[in-house]
C-alpha positions in Angstrom: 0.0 0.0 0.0 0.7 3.4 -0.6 2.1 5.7 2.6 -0.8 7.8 2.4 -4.7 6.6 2.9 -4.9 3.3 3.5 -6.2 1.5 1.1 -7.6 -2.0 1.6 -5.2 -5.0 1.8 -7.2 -7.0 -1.2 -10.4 -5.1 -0.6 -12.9 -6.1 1.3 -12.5 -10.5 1.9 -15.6 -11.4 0.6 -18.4 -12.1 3.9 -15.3 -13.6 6.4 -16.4 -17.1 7.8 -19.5 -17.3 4.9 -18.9 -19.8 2.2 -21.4 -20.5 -1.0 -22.9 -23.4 -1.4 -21.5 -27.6 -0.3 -18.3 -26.0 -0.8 -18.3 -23.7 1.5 -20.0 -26.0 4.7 -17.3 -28.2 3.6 -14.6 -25.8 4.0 -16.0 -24.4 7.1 -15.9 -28.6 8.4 -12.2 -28.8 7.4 -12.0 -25.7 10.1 -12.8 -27.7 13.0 -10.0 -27.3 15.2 -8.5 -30.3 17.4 -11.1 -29.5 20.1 -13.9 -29.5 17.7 -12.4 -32.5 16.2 -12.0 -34.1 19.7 -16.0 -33.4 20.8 -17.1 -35.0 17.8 -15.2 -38.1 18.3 -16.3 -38.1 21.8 -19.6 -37.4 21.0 -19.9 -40.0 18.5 -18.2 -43.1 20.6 -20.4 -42.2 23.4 -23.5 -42.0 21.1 -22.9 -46.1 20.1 -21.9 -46.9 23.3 -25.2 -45.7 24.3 -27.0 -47.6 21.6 -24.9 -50.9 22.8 -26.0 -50.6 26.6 -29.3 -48.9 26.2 -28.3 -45.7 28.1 -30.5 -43.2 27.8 -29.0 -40.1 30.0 -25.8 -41.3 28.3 -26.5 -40.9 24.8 -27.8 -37.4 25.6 -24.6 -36.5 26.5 -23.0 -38.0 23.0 -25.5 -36.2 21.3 -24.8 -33.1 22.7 -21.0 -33.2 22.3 -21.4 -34.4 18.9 -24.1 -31.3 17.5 -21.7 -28.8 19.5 -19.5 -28.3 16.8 -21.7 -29.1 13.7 -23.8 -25.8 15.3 -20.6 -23.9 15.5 -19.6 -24.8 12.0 -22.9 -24.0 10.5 -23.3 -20.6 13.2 -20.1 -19.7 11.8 -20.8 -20.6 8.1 -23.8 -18.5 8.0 -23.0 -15.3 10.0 -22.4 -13.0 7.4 -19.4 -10.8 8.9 -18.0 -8.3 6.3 -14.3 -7.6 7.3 -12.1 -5.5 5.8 -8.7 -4.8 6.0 -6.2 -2.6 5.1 -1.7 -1.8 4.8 -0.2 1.0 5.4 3.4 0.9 4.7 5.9 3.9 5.9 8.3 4.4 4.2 8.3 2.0 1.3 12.1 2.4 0.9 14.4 2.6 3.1 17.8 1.7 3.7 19.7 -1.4 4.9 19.2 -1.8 8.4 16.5 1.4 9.0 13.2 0.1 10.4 9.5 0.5 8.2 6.6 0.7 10.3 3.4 -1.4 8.7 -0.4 -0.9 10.3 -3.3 -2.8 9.4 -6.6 -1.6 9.7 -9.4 -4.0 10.4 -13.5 -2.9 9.8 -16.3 -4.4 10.6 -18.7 -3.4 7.8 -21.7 -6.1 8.7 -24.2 -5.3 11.2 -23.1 -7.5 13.3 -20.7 -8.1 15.8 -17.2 -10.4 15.3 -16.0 -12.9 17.1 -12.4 -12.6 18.2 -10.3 -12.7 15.6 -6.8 -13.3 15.1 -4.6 -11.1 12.5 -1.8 -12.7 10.5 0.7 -11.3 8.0 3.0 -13.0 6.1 6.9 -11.2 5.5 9.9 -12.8 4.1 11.7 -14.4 7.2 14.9 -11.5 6.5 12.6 -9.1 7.5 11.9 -10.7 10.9 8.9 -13.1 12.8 5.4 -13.3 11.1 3.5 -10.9 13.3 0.4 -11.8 15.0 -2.3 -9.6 16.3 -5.7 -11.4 18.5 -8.6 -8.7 18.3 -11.7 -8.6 20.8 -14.9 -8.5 19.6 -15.0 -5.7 17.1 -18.7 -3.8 17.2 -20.7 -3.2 14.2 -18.9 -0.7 12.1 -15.9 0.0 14.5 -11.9 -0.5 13.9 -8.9 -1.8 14.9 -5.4 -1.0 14.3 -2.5 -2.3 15.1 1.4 -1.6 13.7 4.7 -3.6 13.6 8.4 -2.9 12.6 10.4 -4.8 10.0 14.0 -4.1 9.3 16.3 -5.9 6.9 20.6 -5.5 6.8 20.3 -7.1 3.7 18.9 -5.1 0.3 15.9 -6.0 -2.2 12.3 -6.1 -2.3 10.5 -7.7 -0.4 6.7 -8.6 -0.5 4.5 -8.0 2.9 1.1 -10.0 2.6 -1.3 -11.5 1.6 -2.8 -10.6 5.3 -4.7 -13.3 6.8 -7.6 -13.2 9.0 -9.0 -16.5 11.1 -12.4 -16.3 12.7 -13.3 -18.4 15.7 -16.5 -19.6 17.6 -16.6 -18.5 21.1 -15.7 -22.2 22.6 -12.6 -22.6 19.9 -14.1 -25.6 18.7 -14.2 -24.1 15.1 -11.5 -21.5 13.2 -11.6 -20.1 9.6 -9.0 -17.9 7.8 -9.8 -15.2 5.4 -6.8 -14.2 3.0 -6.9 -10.9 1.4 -5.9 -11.1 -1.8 -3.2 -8.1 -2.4 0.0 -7.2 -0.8 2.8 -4.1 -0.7 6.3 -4.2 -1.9 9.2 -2.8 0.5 12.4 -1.8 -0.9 15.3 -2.1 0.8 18.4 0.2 -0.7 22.0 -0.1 -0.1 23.7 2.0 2.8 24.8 5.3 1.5 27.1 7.8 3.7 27.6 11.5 3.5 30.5 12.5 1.5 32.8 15.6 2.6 32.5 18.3 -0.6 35.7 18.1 -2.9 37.0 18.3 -5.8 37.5 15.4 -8.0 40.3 15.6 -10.7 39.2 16.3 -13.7 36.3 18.4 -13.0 35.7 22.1 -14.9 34.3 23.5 -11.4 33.9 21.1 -9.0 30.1 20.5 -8.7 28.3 21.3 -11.5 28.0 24.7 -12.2 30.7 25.2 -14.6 28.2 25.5 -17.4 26.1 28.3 -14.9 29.7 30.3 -14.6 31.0 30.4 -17.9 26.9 32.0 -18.4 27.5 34.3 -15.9 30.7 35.5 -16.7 29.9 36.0 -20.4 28.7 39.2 -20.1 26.3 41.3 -21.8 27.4 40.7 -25.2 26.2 37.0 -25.4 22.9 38.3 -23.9 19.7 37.4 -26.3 16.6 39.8 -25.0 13.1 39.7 -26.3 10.3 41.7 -25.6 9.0 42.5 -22.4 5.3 40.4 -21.6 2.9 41.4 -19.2 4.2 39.8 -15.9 7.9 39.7 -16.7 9.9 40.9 -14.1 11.2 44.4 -13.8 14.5 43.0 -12.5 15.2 41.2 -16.1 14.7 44.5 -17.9 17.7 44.5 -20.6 18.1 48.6 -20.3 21.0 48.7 -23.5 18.4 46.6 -25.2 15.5 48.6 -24.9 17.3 52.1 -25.5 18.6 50.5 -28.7 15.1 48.8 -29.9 13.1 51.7 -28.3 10.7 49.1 -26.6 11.2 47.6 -23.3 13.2 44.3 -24.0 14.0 41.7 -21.0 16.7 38.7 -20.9 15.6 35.2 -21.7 15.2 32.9 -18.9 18.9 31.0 -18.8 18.9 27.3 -19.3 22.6 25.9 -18.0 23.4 23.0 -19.1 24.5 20.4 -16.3 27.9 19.0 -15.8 27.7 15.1 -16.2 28.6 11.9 -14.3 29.0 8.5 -14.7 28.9 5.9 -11.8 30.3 2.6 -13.2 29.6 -0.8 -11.5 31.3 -3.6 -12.1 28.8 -6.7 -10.9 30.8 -9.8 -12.8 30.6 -12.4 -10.3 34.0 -13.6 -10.9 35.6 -10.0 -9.9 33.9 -10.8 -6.6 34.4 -13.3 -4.1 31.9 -14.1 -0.6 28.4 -12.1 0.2 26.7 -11.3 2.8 26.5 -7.4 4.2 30.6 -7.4 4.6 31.3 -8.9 1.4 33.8 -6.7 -1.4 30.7 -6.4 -3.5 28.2 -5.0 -1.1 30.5 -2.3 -0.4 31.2 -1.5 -3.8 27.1 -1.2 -4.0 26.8 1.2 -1.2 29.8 3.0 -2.3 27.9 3.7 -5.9 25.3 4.5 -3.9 26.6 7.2 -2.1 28.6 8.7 -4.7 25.1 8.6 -6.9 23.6 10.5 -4.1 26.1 13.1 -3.5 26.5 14.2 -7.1 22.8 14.9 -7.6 23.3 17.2 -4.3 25.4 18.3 -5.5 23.7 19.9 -9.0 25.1 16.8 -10.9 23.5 15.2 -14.1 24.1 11.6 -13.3 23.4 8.2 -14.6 24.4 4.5 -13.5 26.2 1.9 -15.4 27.1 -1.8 -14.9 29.4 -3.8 -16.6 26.5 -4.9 -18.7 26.0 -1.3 -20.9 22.8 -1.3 -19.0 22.2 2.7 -18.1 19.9 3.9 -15.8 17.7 6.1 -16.3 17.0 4.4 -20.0 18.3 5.9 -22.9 16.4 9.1 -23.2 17.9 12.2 -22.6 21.1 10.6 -22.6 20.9 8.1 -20.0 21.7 11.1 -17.5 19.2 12.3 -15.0 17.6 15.6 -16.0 16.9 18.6 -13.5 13.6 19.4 -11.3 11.4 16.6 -10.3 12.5 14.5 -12.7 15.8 14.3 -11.1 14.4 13.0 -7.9 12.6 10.5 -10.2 16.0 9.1 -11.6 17.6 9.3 -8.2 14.8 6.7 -7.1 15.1 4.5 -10.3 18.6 4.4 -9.8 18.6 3.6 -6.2 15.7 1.2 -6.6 17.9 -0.6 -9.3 20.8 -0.7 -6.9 18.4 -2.6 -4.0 18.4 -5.7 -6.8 21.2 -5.2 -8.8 23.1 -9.0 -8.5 26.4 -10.7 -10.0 26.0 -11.0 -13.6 28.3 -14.0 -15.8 29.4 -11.7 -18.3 34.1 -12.0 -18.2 34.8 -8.2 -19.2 33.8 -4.7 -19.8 33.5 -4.3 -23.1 29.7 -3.7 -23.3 31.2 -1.1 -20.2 33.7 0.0 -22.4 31.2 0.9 -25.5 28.8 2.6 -23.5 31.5 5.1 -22.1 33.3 5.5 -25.7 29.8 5.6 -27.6 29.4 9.2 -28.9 28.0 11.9 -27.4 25.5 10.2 -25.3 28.2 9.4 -22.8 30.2 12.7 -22.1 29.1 14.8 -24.5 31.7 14.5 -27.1 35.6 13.9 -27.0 37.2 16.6 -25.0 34.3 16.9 -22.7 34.2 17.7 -18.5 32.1 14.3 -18.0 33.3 12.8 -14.9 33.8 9.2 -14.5 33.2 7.0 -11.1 33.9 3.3 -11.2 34.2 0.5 -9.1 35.7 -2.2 -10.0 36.4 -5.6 -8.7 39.3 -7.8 -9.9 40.6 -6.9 -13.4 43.2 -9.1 -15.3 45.3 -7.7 -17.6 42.8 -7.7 -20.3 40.4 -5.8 -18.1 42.8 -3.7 -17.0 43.8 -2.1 -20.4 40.2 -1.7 -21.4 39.5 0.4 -18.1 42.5 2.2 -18.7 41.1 3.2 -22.2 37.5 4.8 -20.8 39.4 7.6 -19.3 40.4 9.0 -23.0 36.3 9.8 -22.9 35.9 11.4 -19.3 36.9 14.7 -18.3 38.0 13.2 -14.5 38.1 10.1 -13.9 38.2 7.8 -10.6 38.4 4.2 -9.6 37.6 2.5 -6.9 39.4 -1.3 -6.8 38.6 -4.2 -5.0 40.7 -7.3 -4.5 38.9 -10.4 -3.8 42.0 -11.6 -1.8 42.3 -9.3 0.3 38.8 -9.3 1.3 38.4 -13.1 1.5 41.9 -13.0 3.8 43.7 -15.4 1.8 47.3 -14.9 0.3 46.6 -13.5 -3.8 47.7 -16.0 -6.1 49.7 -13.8 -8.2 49.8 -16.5 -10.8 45.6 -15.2 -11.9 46.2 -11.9 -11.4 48.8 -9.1 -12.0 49.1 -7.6 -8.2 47.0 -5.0 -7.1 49.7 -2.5 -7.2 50.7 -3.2 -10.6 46.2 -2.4 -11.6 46.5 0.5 -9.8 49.8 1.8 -11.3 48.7 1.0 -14.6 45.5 3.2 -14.6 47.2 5.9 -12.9 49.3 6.2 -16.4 46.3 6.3 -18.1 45.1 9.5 -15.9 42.6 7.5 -13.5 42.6 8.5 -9.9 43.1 5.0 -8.4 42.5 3.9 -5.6 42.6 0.4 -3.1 39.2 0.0 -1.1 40.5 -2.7 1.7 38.2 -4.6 4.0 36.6 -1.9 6.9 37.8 1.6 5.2 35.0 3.8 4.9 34.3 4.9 1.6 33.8 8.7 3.0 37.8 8.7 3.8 38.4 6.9 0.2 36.5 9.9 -1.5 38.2 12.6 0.5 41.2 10.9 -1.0 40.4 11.2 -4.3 39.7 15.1 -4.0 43.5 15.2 -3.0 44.9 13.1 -5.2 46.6 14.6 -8.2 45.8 14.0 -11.7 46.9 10.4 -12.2 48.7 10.0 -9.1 45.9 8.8 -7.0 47.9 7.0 -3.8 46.4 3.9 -2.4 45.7 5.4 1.3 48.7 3.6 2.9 46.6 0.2 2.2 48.0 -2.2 0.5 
């Protein structure tokens, strides 16, 4: 459900504890619980022995313990209640390891009073115990609510529902359940941290407004008025315009363009070695994370890339995120994709590779100020050269490496792999800003780093 009105959780159930027809009498026999089950037995053996020794008082009793729960089960089978229930789900996304809040609504919408009911709904085990509400009797037309917490350290979307509902006779010799038919969605997103403001090699000014202060600083010269329209304001007024056109003439409304960034994720499972929360690849999630939120703060066009040539936002517009609401839109696409986003079997980054190089959709064009973000599990020497070659199409470019040996604590087999090291140093000569992301650094420190590392010269923070 939505976070705002609640909206019912599969609608109304139908009439709760009514079935139509042999079907439903049947269904409402299969709900005789074990003490049901247990007077009808008892009411049934006691009923022959009866019979067998001509006991009168004795076969009223079996009687009675027998039609006990067929009443119940027909009682409970014809009482029309009307329940209906209803999610509310706040947030729907949040991060890894932040807390949701869910509250169901129940109505009674017959004119007749419940029975006590007991509330189920079903969540994925990672997101905690089924929770289990008992209600009283709920009066005609009246409400209950009732709220729980789920919390997840691991990312994805998880589904909350169908809610159940199981109605009782007042001796418990007889329960149904009710399922709603619908159910809500929560997201779970990757861990993002605040990043301190620097300035990332490469960059024409830093965060974005390069393309608003080479407007500014253009000066009059460059300035295209028009006319002045009723409502314009007096502040726009061109005044060497309108004393050469002799009518009032006002500047057009400037449209800078936005400075552009790339966040490249590498997600080939065999760059990548263990999972879980502290595994090399779930850092290198919530680091792309975090760097995707921090350059749309910070006035950034962004878009996200996997080793796949996947882009997100799609294709129009670039693949960048635009400005305005839209931006916020992209911002949640992209974050959204993150909270799935698993290992893919593709062995390079070539499709990577073309995306970046492809024309101006990328960067705008060779010779561009498009920055360049990438993290990157293990690269080979193949791998290596190919990443070296994307930052001939960014303005700046930084990388973020991750050594699965390192992180899995086991000697590296030098034999697979050229050493860490040797990847860094050889992106560094291409003009990347390089750096080693060890087990437990926090990726905050890493980007401060990177705003002080020289052009090409990015150090590996004393980490080897």
């Amino acid at each position: 459900m939505s976070a705002g009105a609640p909206r019912g959780a599969g609608g109304e159930a139908g009439e709760a504890g009514q079935g139509g027809g042999r079907g439903g009498l049947r269904a409402s026999l299969a709900g005789l619980t074990t003490r049901g089950r247990s007077f009808l037995a008892a009411g049934v053996a006691a009923a022959a022995c009866a019979y067998v020794l001509g006991q009168d008082q004795l076969l009223r009793v079996g009687l009675l313990l027998a039609v006990l729960p067929l009443i119940c089960v027909y009682a409970l089978h014809r009482t029309r209640h009307r329940v209906s229930g209803s999610r509310r789900l706040t947030p729907m996304r949040v991060s890894a390891g932040a807390e949701a809040r869910v509250q169901l609504r129940m109505d009674n919408t017959s004119r007749m009073p419940t029975g006590l009911l007991m509330l189920q709904d079903r969540v994925p085990y990672v997101l905690g115990p089924r929770p289990r509400f008992v209600l009283d009797r709920v009066e005609p037309g009246g409400r209950r609510e009732v709220s729980y917490r789920v919390r997840s350290d691991l990312r994805g979307r998880y589904p909350l529902g169908p809610l159940q509902l199981r109605l009782s006779d007042p001796f418990g010799l007889v329960e149904l359940t009710r399922s709603f038919s619908t159910y809500d969605t929560l997201t779970v997103i990757p861990r993002t941290e605040p990043l301190p403001p620097v300035r990332l090699a490469g960059e024409a000014s830093g965060y974005g407004d390069g393309s608003r202060r080479s407007l500014a600083l253009a000066g009059d010269d460059d300035v295209i008025p028009r006319g002045y329209r009723r409502g314009d304001d007096l502040r726009r007024v061109h005044w060497r315009s309108t004393a050469r056109y002799g009518e009032l003439m006002v500047r057009r409304e400037e449209q800078p363009q936005r400075s552009r960034a790339t966040v490249l994720l590498d997600t080939r499972q065999l760059a990548f070695e263990g999972a879980g929360p502290d595994s090399a690849f779930e850092w290198a999630v919530s680091g792309a994370a975090s760097a995707l939120v921090h350059l749309l703060e910070q006035g950034f066009s962004v878009r996200l890339l996997t080793d796949t040539g996947d882009s997100v936002p799609g294709e129009g517009g670039g693949g960048f995120s635009s400005g305005g609401q839209e931006s916020a839109e992209a911002a949640g696409l992209m974050m959204d994709t993150l909270a799935v986003v698993g290992h893919s079997d593709g062995a390079g980054l070539s499709r990577a590779y073309d995306a970046v190089r492809g024309g101006g959709g990328a960067f705008g064009g060779a010779g561009s100020d498009g920055l360049l973000i990438g993290f990157f599990g293990d690269l080979d020497d193949v791998q290596t050269e190919l990443t070296a070659k994307m930052r001939q199409r960014a303005g700046g470019a930084v990388a973020f490496l991750l050594d699965s040996a390192t992180w899995a604590g086991r000697p590296a087999q030098g034999h697979a792999l050229p050493p860490l090291e040797e990847r860094l140093s050889r992106l560094r000569d291409a003009g990347w800003t390089a750096l080693a992301a060890p087990p437990g650094v926090a990726f905050a420190e890493l980007w401060r780093q990177a705003g002080n590392a020289p052009t090409g010269t990015g150090t590996s923070g004393g980490w080897g």
